[in-house]
Every structure is written in structure tokens, then in C-alpha cells.
N, CA, C and O atoms as CSV, one atom per row, in Angstrom:
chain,resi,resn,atom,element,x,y,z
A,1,UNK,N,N,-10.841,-7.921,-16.769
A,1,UNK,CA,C,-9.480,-8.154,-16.339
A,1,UNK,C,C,-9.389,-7.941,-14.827
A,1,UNK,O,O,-10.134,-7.083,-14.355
A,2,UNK,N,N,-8.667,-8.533,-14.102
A,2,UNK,CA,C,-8.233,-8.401,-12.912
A,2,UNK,C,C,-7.578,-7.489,-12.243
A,2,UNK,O,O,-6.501,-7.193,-12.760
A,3,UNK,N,N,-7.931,-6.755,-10.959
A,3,UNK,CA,C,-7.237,-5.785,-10.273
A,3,UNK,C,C,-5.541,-6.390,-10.414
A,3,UNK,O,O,-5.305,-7.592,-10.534
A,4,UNK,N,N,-4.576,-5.447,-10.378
A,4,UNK,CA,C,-3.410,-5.835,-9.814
A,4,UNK,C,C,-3.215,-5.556,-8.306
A,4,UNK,O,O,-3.881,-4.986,-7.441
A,5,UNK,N,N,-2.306,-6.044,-8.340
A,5,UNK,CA,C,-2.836,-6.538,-6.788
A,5,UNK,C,C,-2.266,-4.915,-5.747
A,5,UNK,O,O,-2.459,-4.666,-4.557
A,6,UNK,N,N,-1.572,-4.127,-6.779
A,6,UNK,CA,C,-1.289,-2.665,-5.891
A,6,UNK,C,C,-3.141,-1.801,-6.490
A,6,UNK,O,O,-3.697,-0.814,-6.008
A,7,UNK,N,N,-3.478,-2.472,-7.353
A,7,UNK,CA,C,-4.666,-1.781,-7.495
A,7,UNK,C,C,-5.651,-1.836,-6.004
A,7,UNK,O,O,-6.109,-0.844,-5.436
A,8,UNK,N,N,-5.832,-3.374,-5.543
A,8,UNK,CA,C,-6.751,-3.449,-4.570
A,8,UNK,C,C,-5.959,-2.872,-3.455
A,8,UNK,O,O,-6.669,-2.402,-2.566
A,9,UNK,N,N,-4.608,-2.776,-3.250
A,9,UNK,CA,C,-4.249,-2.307,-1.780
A,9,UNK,C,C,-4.713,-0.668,-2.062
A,9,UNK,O,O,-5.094,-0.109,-1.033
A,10,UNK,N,N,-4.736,0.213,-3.355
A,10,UNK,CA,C,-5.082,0.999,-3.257
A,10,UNK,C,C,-6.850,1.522,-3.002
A,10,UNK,O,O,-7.302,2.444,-2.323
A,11,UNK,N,N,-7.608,0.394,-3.946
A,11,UNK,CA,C,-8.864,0.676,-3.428
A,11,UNK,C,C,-9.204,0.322,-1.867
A,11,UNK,O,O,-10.250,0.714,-1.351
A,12,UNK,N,N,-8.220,-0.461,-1.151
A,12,UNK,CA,C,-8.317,-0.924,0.178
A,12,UNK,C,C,-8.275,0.716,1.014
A,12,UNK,O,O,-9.196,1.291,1.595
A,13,UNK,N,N,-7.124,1.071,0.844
A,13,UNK,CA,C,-6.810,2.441,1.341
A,13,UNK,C,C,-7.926,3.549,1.250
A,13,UNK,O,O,-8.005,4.333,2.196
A,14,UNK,N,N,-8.839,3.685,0.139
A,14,UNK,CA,C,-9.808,4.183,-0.183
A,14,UNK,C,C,-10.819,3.700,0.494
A,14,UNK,O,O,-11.517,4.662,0.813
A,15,UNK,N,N,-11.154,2.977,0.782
A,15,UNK,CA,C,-12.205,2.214,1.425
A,15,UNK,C,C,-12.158,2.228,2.812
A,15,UNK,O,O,-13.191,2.114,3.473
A,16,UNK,N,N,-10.677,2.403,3.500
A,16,UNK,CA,C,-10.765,2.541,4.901
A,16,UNK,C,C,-10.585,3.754,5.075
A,16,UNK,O,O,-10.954,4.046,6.213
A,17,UNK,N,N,-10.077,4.905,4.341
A,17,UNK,CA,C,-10.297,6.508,4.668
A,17,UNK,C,C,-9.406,7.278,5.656
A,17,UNK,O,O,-9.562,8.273,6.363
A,18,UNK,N,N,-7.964,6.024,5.309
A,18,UNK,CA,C,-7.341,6.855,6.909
A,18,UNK,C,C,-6.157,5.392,6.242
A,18,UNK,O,O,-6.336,4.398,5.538
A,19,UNK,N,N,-4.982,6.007,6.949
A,19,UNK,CA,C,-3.480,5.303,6.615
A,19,UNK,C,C,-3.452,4.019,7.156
A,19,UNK,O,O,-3.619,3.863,8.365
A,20,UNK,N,N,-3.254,3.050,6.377
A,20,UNK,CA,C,-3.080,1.359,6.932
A,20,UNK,C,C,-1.836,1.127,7.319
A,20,UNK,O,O,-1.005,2.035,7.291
A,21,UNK,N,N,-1.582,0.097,7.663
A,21,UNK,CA,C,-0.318,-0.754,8.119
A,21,UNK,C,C,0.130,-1.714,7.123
A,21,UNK,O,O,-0.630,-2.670,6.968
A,22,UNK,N,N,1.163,-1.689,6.423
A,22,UNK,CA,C,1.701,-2.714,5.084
A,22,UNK,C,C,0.847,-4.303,5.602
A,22,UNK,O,O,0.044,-4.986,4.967
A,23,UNK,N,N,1.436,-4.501,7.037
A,23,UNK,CA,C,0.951,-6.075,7.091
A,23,UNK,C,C,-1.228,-6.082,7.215
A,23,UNK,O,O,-1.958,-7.070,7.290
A,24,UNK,N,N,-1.436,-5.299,7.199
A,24,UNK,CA,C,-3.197,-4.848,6.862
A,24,UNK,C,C,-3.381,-5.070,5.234
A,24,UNK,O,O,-4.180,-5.923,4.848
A,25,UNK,N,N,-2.742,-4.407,4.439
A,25,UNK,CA,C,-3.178,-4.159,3.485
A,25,UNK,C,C,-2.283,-5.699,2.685
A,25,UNK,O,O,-2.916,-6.261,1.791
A,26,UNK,N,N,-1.241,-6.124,2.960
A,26,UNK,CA,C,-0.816,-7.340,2.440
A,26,UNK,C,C,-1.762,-8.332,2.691
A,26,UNK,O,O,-2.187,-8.949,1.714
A,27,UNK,N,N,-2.264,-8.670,4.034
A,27,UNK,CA,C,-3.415,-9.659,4.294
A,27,UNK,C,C,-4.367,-9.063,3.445
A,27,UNK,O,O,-4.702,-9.886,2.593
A,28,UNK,N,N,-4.923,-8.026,3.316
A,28,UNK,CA,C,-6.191,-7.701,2.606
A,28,UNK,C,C,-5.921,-8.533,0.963
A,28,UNK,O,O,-6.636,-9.461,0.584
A,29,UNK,N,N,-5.176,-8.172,0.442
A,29,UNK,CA,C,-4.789,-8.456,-0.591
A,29,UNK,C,C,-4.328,-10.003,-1.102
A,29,UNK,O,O,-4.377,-10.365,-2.277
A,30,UNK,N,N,-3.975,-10.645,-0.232
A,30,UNK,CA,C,-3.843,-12.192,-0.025
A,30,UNK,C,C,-5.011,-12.702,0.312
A,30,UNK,O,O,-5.189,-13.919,0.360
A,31,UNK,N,N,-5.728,-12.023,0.522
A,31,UNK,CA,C,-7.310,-12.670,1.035
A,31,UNK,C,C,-7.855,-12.394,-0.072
A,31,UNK,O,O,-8.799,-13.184,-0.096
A,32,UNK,N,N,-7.908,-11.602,-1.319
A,32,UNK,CA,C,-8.740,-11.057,-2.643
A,32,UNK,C,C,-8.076,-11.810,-3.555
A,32,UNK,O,O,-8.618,-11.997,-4.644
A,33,UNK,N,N,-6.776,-12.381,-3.281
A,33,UNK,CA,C,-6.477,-13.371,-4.610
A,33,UNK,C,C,-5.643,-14.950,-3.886
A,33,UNK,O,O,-4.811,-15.714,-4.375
A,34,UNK,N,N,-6.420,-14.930,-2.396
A,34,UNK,CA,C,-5.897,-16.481,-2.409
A,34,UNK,C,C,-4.419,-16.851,-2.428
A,34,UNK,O,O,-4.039,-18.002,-2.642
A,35,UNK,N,N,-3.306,-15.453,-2.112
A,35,UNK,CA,C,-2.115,-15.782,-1.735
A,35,UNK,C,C,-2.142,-16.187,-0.371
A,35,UNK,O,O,-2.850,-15.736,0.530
A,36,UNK,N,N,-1.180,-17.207,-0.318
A,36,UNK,CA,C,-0.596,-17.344,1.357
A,36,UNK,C,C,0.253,-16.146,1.652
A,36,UNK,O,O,0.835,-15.526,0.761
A,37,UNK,N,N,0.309,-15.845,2.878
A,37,UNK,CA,C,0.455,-14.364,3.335
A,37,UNK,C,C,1.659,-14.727,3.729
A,37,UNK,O,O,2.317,-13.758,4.108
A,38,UNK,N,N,2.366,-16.024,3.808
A,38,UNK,CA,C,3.391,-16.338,4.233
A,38,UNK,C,C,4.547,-16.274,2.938
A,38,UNK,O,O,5.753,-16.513,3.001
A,39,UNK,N,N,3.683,-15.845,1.697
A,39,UNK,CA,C,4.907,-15.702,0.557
A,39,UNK,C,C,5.978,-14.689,0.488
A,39,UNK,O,O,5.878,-13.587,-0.053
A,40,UNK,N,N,6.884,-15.110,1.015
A,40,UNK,CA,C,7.371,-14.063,1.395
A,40,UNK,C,C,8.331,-13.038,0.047
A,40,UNK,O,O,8.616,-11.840,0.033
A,41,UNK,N,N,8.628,-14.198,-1.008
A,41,UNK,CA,C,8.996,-13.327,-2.295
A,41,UNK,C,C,7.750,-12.496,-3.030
A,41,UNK,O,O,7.920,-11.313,-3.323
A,42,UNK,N,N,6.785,-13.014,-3.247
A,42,UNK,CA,C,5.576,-12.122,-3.574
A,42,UNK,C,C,5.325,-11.315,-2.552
A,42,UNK,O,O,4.874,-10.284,-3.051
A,43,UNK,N,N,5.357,-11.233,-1.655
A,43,UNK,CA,C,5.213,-9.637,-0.227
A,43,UNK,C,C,6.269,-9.078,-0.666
A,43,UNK,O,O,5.919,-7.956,-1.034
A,44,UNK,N,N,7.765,-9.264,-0.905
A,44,UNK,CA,C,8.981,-8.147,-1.392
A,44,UNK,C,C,8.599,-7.838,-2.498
A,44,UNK,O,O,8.736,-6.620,-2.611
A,45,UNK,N,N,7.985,-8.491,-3.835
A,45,UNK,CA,C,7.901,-7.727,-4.438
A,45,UNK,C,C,6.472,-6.680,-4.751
A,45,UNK,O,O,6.412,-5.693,-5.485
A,46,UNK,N,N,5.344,-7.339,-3.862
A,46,UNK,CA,C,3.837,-6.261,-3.378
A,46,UNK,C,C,4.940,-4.894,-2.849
A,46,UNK,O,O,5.331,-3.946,-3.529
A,47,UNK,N,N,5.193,-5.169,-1.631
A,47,UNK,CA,C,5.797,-4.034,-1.260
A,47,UNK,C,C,6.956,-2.853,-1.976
A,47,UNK,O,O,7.120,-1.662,-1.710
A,48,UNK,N,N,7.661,-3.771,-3.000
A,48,UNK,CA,C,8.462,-2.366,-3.667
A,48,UNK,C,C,7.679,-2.097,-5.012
A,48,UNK,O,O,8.204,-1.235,-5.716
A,49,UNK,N,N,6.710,-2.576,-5.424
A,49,UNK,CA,C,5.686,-2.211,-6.400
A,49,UNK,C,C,4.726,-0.947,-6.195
A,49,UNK,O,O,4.144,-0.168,-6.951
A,50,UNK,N,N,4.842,-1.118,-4.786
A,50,UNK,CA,C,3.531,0.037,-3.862
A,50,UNK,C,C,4.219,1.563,-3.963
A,50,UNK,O,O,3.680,2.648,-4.181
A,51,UNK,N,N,5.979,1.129,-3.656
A,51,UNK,CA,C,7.131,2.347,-4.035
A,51,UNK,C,C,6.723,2.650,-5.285
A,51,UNK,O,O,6.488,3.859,-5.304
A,52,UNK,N,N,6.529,2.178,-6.297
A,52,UNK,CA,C,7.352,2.791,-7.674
A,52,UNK,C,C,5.860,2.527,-7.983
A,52,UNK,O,O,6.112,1.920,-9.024
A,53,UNK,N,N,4.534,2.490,-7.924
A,53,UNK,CA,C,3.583,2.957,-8.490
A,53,UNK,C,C,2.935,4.180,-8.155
A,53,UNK,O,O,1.969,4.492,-8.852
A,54,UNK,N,N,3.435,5.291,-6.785
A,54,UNK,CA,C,3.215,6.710,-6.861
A,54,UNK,C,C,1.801,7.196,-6.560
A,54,UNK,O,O,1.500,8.383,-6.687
A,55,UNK,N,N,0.671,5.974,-6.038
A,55,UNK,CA,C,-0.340,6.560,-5.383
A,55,UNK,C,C,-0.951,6.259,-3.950
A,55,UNK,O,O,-2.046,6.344,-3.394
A,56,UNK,N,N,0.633,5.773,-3.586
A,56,UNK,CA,C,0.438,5.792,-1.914
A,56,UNK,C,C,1.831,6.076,-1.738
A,56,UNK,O,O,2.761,6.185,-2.537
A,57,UNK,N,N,1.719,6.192,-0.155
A,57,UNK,CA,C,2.965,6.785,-0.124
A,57,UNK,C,C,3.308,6.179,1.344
A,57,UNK,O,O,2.416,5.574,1.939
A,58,UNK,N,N,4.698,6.347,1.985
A,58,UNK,CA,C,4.588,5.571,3.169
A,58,UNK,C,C,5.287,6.917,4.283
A,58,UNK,O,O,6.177,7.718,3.994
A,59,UNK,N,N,4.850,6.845,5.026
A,59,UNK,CA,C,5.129,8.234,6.361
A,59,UNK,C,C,5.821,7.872,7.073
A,59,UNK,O,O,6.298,6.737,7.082
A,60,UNK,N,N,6.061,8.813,7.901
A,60,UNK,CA,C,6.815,8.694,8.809
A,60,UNK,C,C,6.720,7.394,9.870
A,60,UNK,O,O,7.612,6.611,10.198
A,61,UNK,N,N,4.987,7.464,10.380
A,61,UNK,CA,C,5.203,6.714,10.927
A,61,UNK,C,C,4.532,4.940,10.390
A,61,UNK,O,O,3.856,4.104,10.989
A,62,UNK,N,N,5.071,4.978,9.157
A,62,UNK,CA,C,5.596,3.474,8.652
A,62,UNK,C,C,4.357,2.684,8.200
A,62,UNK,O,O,4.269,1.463,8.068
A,63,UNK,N,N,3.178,3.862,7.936
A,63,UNK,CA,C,1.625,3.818,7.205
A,63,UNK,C,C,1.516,4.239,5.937
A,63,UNK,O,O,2.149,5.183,5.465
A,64,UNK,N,N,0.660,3.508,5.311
A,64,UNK,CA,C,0.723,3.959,3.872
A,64,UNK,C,C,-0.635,4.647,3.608
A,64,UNK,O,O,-1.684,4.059,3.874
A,65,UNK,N,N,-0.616,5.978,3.049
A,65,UNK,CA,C,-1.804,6.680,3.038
A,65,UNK,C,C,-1.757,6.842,1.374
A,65,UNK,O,O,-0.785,6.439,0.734
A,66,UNK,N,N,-2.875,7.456,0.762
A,66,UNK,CA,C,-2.882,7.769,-0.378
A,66,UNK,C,C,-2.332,9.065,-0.368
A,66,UNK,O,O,-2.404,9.946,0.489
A,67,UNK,N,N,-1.682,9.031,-1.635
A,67,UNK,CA,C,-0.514,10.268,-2.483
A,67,UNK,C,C,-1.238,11.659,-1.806
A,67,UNK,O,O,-0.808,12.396,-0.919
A,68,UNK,N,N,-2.625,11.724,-2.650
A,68,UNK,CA,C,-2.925,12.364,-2.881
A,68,UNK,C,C,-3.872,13.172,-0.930
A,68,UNK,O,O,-4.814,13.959,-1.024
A,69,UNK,N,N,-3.387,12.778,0.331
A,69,UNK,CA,C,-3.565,13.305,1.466
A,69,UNK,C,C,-1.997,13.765,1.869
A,69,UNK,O,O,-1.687,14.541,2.773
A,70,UNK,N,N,-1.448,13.339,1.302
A,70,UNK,CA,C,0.364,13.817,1.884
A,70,UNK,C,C,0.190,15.116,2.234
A,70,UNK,O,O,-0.421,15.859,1.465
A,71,UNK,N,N,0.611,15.507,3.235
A,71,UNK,CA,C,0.798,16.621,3.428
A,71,UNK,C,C,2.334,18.033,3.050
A,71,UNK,O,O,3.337,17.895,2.350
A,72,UNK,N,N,2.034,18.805,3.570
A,72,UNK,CA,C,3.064,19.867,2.748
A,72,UNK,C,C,4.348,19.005,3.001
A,72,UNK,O,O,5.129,18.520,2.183
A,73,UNK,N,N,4.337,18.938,4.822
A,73,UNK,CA,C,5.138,19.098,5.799
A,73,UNK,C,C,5.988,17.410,5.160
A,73,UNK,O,O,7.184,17.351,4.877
A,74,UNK,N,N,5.252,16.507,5.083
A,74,UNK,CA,C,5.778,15.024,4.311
A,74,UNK,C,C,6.579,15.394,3.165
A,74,UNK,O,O,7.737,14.991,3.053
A,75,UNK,N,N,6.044,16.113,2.341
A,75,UNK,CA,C,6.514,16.236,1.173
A,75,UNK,C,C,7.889,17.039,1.183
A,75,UNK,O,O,8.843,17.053,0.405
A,76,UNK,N,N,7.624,17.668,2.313
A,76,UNK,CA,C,9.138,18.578,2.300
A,76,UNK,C,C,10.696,17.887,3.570
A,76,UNK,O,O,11.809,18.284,3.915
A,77,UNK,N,N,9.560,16.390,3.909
A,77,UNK,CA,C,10.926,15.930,4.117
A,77,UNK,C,C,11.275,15.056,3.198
A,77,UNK,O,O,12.424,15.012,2.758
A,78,UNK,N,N,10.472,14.387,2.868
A,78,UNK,CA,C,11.236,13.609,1.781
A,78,UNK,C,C,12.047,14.169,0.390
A,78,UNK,O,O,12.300,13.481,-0.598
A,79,UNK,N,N,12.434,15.822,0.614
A,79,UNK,CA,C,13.037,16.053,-0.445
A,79,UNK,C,C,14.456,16.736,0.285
A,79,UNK,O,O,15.384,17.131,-0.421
């Protein structure tokens, strides 16, 4: 079966070892399944999928790192 496509932005994130940029990891991901990067209803819904699947997370400064590097200090603003 096939990655979903928040699967590869997450193994992407894993693979580069350090917080990406949404438009990085959207091209990455349009390049692994042959979307045009110009879709712009499939990018709204990549991007609020990345929200509500809980193993990346997006910072302050507007990078998405994996969940599981968040720090204290992140975690205690977003509450």
C-alpha cells in the first residue's frame, strides 16, 4: 500500500533531521506522487491534514519539526 502523503512529509522530516519549510516538504511530496505543486485544493487540504495528524508540529517560526523534538518552552505556549 502506499505512503499517505502526510506519511512521506513525515519520513521527509526524518530524513532531513532538522525543521522544514511547508513549501519544502509540499514540493517533496508532489515530487513522490506526481502532484502539480500548483494544486492548490490538494496543498489546503496536505496542509490541515499535517494539523490534525499530531506528529509534526508547526513553531513559531512557521517550520514544521517532528512532535516528538518540541520543546518544553513550545509546548507551553501553545497552551
Amino acid at each position: 500500500m502506499a505512503k499517505s502523503l502526510v506519511d512521506l512529509a513525515f519520513d521527509y522530516v526524518v530524513s532531513k533531521g532538522t525543521e522544514c519549510d511547508f513549501e519544502e516538504i509540499w514540493a517533496y511530496v508532489c515530487e513522490q506522487r506526481g502532484i502539480d505543486v500548483n494544486n492548490v485544493a490538494k496543498k489546503a487540504q496536505f496542509y490541515s491534514t499535517l494539523f490534525i495528524d499530531g506528529r509534526l508540529f508547526l513553531n513559531d517560526e512557521k517550520l514544521w519539526n517532528l512532535k516528538s523534538f518540541q520543546t518544553i518552552a513550545d509546548k507551553e505556549k501553545k497552551s
